[in-house]
C-alpha positions in Angstrom: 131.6 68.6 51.2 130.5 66.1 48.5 132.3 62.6 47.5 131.1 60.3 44.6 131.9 56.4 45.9 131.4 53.7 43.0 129.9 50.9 45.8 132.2 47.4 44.8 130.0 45.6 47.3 128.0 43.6 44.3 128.3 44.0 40.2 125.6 46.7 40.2 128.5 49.3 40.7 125.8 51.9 42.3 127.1 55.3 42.5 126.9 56.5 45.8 126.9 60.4 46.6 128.2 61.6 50.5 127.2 65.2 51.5 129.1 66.4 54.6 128.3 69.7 56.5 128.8 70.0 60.1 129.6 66.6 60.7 126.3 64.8 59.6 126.8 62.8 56.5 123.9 61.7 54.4 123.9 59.2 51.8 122.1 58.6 48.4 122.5 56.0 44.9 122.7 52.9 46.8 120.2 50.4 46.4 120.8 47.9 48.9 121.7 47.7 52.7 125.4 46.7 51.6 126.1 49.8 49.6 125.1 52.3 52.6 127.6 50.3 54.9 130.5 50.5 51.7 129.8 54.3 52.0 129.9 54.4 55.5 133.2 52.7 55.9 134.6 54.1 52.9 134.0 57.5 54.5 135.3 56.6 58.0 137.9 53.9 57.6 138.4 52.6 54.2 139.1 48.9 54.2 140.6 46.7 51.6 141.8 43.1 50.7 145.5 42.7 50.8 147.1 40.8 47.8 150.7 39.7 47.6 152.9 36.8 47.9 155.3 35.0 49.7 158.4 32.8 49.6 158.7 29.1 49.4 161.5 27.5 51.3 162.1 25.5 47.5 162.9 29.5 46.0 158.9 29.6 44.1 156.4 32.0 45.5 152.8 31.5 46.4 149.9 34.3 46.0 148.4 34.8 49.6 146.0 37.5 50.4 143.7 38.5 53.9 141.0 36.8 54.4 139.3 39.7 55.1 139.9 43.7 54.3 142.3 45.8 56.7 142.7 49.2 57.1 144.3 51.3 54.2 146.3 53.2 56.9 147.7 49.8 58.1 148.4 48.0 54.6 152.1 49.0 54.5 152.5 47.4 57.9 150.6 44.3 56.6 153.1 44.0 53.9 156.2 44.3 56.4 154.7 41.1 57.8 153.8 39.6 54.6 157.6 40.0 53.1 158.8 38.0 56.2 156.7 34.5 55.1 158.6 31.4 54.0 155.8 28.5 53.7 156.9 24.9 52.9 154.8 23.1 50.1 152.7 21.5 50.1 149.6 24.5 50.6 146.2 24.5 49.5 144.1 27.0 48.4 142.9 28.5 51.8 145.9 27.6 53.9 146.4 29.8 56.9 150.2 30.8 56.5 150.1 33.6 59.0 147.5 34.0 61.8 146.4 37.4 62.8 147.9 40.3 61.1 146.2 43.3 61.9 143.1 41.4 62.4 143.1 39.1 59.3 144.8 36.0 58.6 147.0 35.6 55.3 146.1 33.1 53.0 147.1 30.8 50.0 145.8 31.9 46.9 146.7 28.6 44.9 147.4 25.2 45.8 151.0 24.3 45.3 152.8 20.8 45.5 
């Protein structure tokens, strides 16, 4: 089996190809460390950054998104958690509004007064 990954580690974009037989995967097109580990976990458990956003108690909404990249297979539950956020302004950019979601904490994505 063969996959082509576009690495979105850096802007080089470096289009990495997988081959797959008998359970040993090999890896070539990537030019750095980063892109080899993007593969990797692309392959195994692809990850990504969660973006959404939430209710304010005054009726606006604020953008939040994980601090760091979940599991695909877990981003519906991350969103089940997400949809049950109200945050009171004031928040700044960076604000921890909910600790610990399926190992990542939701952020502000804007500072609102």
């Amino acid at each position: 089996m063969i996959r082509e990954l576009t690495c979105v580690e850096c802007p080089m974009g470096c289009k990495i190809t997988v081959k797959e037989e008998n359970g040993v995967k090999e890896f070539s097109g990537y030019n750095c460390p980063r892109g080899k580990m993007y593969a990797e976990n692309e392959i195994v458990d692809p990850k990504r950054v969660v973006t959404s956003t939430v209710k304010l108690s005054d009726g606006r909404v604020l953008p939040v998104k994980t601090d760091r990249p979940v599991s695909k297979k877990d981003m519906f539950a991350v969103m089940e958690q997400i949809n049950k956020i109200i945050v009171t302004a004031p928040v700044k950019t960076g604000d921890i509004v909910k600790e610990n979601v399926y190992g990542a904490n939701i952020i502000s994505a804007r500072t609102i007064k």
